[in-house]
C-alpha positions as a Markdown table, in Angstrom:
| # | Residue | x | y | z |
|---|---|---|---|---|
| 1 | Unk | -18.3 | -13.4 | -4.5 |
| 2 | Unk | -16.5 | -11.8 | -1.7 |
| 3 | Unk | -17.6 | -8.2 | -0.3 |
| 4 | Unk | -14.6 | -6.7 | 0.0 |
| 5 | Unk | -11.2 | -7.1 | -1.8 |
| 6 | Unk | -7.4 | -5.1 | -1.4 |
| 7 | Unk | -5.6 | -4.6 | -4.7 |
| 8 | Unk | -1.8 | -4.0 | -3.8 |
| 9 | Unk | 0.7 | -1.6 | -6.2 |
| 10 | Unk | 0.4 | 1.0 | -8.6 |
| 11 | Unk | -2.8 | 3.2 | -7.8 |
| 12 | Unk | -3.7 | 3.6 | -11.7 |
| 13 | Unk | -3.3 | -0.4 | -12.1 |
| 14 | Unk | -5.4 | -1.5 | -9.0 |
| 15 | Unk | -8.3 | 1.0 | -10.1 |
| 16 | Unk | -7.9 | -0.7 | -13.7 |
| 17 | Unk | -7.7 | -4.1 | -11.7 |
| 18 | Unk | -11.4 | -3.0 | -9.7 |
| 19 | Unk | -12.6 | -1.6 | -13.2 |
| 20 | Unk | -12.6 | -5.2 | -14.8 |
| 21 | Unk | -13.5 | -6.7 | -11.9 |
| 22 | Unk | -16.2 | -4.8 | -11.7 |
| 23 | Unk | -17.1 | -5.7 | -15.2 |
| 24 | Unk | -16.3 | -9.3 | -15.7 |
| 25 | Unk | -18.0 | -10.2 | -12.1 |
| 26 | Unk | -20.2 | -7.7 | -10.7 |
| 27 | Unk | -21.8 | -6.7 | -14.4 |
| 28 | Unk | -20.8 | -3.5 | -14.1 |
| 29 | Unk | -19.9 | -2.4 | -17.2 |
| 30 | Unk | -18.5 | 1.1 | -18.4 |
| 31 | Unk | -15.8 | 3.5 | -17.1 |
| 32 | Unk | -19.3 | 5.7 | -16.4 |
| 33 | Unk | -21.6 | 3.3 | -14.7 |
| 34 | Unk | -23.0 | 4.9 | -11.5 |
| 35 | Unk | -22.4 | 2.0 | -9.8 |
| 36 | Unk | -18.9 | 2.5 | -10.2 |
| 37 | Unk | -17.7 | 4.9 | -7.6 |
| 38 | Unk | -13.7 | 5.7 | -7.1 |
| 39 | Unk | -12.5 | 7.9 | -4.7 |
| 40 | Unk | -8.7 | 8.7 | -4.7 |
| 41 | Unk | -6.4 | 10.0 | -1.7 |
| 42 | Unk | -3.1 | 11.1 | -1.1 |
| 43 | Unk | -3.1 | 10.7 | 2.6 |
| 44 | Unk | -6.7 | 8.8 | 3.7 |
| 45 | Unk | -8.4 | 10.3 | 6.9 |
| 46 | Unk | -10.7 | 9.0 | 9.4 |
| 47 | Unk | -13.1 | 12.1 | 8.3 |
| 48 | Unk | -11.9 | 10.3 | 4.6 |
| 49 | Unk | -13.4 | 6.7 | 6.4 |
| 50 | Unk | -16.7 | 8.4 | 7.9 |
| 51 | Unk | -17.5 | 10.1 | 4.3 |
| 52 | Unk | -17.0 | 7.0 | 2.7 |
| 53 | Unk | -19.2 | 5.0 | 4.7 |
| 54 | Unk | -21.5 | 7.3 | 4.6 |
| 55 | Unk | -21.7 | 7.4 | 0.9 |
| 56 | Unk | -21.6 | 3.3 | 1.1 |
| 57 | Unk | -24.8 | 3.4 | 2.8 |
| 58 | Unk | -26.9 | 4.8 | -0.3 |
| 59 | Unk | -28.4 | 2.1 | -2.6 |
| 60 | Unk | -27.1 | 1.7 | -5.9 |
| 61 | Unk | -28.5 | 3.7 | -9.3 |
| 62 | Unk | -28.7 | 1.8 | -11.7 |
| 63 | Unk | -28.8 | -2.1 | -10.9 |
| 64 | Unk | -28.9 | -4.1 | -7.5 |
| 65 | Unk | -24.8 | -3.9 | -6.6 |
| 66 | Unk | -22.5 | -1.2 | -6.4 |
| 67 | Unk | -18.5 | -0.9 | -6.1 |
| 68 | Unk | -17.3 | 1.5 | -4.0 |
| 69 | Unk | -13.4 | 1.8 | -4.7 |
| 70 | Unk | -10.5 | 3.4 | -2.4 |
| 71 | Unk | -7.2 | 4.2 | -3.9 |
| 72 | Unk | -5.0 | 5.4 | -1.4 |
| 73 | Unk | -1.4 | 6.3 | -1.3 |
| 74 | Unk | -1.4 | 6.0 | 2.8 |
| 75 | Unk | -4.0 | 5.1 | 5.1 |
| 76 | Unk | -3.9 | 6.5 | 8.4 |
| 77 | Unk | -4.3 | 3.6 | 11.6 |
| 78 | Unk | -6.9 | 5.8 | 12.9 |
| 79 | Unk | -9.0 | 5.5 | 9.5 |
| 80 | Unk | -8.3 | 1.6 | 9.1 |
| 81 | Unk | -10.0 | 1.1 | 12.2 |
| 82 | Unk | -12.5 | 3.7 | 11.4 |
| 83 | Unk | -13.2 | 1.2 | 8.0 |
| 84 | Unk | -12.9 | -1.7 | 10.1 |
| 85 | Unk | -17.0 | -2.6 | 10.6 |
| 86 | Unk | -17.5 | -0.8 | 6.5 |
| 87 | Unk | -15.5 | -3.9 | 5.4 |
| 88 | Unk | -16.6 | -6.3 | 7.9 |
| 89 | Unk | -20.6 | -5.8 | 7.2 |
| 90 | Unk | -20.9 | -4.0 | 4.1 |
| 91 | Unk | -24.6 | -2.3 | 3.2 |
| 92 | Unk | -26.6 | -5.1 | 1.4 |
| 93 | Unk | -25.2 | -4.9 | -2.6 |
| 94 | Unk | -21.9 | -3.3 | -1.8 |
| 95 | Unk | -18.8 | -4.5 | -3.1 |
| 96 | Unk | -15.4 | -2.5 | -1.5 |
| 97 | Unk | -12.4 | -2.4 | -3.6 |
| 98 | Unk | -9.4 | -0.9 | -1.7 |
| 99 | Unk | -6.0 | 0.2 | -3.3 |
| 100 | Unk | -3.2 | 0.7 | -1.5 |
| 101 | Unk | 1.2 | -0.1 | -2.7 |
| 102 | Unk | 1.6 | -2.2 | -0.4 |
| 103 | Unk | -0.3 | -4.9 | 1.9 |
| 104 | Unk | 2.2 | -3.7 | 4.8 |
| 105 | Unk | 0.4 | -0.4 | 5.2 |
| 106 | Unk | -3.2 | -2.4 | 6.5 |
| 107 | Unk | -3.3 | -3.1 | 10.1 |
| 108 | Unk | -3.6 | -7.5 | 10.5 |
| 109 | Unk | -7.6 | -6.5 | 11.7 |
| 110 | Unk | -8.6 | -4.8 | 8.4 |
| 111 | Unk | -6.0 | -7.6 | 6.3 |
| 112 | Unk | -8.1 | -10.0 | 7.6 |
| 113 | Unk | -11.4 | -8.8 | 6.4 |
| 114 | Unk | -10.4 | -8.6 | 2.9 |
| 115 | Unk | -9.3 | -10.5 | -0.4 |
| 116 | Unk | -6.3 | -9.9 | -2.3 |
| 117 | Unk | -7.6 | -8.8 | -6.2 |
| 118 | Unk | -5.2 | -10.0 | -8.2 |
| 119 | Unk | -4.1 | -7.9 | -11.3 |
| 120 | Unk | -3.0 | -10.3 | -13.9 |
| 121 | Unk | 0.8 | -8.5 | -14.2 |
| 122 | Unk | 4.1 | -9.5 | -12.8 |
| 123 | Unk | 4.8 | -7.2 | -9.5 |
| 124 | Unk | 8.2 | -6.2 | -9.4 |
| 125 | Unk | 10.2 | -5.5 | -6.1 |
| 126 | Unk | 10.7 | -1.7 | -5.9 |
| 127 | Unk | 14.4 | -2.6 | -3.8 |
| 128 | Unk | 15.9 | -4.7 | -7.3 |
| 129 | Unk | 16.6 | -1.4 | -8.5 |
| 130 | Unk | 17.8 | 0.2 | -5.7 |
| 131 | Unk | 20.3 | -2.6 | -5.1 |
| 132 | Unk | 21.6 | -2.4 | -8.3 |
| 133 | Unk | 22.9 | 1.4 | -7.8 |
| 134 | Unk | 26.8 | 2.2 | -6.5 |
| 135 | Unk | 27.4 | 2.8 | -2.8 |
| 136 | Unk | 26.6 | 6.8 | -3.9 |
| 137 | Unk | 23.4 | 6.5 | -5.9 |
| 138 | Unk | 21.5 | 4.9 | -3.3 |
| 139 | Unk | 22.5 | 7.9 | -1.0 |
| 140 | Unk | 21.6 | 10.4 | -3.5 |
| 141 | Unk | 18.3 | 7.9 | -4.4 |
| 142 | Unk | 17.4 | 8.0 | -0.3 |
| 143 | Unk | 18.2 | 11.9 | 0.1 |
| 144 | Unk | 15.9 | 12.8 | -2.8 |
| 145 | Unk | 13.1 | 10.5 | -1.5 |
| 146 | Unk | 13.4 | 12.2 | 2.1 |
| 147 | Unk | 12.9 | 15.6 | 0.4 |
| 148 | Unk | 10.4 | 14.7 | -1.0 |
| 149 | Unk | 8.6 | 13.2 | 2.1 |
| 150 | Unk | 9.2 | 16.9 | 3.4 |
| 151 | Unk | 7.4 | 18.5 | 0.2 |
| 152 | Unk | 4.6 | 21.2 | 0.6 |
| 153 | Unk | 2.3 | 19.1 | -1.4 |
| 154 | Unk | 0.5 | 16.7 | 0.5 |
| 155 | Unk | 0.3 | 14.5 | -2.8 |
| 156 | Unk | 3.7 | 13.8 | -3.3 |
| 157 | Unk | 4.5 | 13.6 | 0.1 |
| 158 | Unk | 2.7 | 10.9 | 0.7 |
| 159 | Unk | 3.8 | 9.2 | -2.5 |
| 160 | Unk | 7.4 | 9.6 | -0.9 |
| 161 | Unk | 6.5 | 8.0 | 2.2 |
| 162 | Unk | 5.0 | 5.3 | 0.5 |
| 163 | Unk | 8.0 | 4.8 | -2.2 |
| 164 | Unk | 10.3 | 4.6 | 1.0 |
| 165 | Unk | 7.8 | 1.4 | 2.7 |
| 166 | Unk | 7.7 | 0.2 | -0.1 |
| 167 | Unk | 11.6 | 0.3 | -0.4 |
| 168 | Unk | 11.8 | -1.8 | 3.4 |
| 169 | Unk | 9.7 | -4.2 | 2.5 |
| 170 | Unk | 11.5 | -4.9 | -0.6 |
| 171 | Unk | 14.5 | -5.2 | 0.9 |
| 172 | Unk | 13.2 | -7.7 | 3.7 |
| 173 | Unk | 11.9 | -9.8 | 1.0 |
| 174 | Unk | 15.2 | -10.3 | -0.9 |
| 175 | Unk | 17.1 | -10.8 | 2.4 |
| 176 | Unk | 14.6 | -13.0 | 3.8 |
| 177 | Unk | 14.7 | -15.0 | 0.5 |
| 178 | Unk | 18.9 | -14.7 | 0.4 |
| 179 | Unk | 18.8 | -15.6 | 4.3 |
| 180 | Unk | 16.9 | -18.6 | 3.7 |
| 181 | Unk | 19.0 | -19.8 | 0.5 |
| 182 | Unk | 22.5 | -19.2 | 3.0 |
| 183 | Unk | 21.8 | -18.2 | 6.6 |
| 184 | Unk | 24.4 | -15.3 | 8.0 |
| 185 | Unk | 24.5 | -12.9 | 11.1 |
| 186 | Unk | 24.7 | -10.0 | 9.0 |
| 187 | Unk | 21.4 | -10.9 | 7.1 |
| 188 | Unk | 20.0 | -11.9 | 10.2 |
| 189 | Unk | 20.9 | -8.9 | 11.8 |
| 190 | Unk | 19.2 | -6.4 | 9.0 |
| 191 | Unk | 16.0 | -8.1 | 8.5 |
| 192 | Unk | 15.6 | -7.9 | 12.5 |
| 193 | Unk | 16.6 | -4.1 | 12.2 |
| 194 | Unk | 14.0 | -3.5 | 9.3 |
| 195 | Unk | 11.3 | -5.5 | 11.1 |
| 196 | Unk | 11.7 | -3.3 | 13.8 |
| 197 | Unk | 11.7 | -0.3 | 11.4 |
| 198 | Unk | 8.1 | -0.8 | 9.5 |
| 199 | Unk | 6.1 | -0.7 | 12.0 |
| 200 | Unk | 7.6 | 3.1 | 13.0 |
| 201 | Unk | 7.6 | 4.0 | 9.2 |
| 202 | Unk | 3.3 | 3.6 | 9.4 |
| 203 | Unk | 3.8 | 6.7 | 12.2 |
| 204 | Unk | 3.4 | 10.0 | 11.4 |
| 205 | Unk | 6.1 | 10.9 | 13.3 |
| 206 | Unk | 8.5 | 8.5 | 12.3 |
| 207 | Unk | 12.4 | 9.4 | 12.1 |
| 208 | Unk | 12.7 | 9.0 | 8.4 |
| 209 | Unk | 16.1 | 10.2 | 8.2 |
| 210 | Unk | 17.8 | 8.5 | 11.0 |
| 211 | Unk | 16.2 | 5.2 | 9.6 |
| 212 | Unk | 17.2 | 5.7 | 6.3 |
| 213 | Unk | 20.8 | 6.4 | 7.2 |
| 214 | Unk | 21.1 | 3.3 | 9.4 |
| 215 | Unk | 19.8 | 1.5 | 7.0 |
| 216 | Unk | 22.7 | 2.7 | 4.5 |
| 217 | Unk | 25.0 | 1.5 | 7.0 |
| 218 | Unk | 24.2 | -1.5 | 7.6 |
| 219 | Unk | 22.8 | -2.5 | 4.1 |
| 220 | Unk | 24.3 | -6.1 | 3.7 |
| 221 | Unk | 27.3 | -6.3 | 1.2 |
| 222 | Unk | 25.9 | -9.6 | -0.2 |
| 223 | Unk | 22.7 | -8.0 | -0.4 |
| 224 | Unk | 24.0 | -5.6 | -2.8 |
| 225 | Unk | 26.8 | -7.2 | -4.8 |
C-alpha cells in the first residue's frame, strides 16, 4: 500500500474513486467514517496546503489509518510545493488521496511522489468534442469558456480554467497520436505551439485570450476534419 495516490478527471468520480478505495483497501468503510476526511476547492491555496497538513497531523478516530482526500479544481505552484514534504513523509497511518482533472496541473516534484488511482471508467478526451464542432462553434465554445474564466465566482472560474487545460492537453494528445500515425509540419508546428502554451496556462496571469485565439488559427485542418 502506497501513502499517497492522484486520481485524475471529474472531481465527483475521483472522490467516489478514493471512497472505494478507501473501503476495499484501507477498511474504511462508510460515506461517514471519521477516518474519511474530504476537503473540496475551487482554487487550492498554500494557506489551503498548511491547513491541510496541519489537519494530517492528528491521529485517526476511529481505527489505526486515516484518508485524507483533496479535490481540487486548480492547485496553485506555490501550494504544490507547500504539499511537497505532506506527500513525501506522510504522519504515520495517513493515506493522501488527491483529485485534480488533469495530471498536467501537478508540478514533475509532487507527480513523482504519488500513484495514479485508477477509477475503473473509460476517460474520454475533453478535445473529441470540441473537434467535432464547425469552424464557428468552437469560437462561440472558446468565447463562452473565457467568460467564464472571467466570472465573479471563484468556483466556476476555476472550473473554466480548468475545462480550457484540459481542452490543450486534449488536443496535444490527438495530434501527437495523428503526428505519430503521418508526420506533417503543420502538426508539428501546433503541438510545439501548445507545449509552449501549458506551462503559461498553470499562471495566474496567463493571456487566456490571446492563446485561445492563436490556437483557433492555427488549429490543424486534419486535426479537425
Amino acid at each position: 500500500m502506497a501513502h499517497a495516490y492522484v486520481v485524475e478527471g471529474d472531481r465527483e468520480q475521483g472522490i467516489l474513486a478514493a471512497r472505494a478505495y478507501a473501503s476495499e483497501s484501507l477498511g474504511l468503510e462508510g460515506e461517514s467514517n471519521p477516518d474519511v476526511t474530504i476537503f473540496q476547492y475551487g482554487l487550492f491555496s498554500v494557506d489551503d496546503a498548511r491547513a491541510v497538513g496541519q489537519f494530517a497531523s492528528s491521529s485517526p478516530v476511529a481505527g489505526s489509518v486515516k484518508m485524507v482526500v483533496i479535490a481540487a479544481t486548480r492547485i496553485f505552484h506555490e501550494a504544490q510545493n507547500a504539499l511537497l514534504k505532506l506527500f513525501e513523509e506522510p504522519p504515520q497511518g495517513v493515506v493522501l488521496v488527491l483529485c485534480v482533472p488533469s495530471l498536467g496541473q501537478l508540478l514533475p516534484t509532487l507527480r513523482s511522489r504519488v500513484l495514479v488511482l485508477e477509477k475503473g471508467d473509460k476517460e474520454t478526451n475533453p478535445a473529441d468534442a470540441f473537434l467535432a464542432l464547425d469552424a464557428g462553434a468552437r469560437e462561440k465554445y472558446i468565447g463562452k469558456l473565457l467568460d467564464r474564466t472571467k466570472s465573479d465566482k471563484d468556483e466556476e472560474k476555476q472550473a473554466a480554467r480548468g475545462e480550457l487545460l484540459g481542452l490543450v492537453e486534449g488536443l496535444i494528445r490527438i495530434a501527437y497520436t495523428q503526428n505519430a500515425k503521418s508526420e506533417s509540419e503543420e502538426l508539428q508546428s501546433f503541438l510545439a505551439d501548445l507545449s509552449t502554451f501549458l506551462p503559461i496556462l498553470h499562471e495566474r496571469s496567463a493571456p487566456l485570450k490571446l492563446i485561445c485565439e492563436h490556437m483557433l488559427l492555427v488549429l490543424p485542418k486534419s486535426l479537425a476534419a
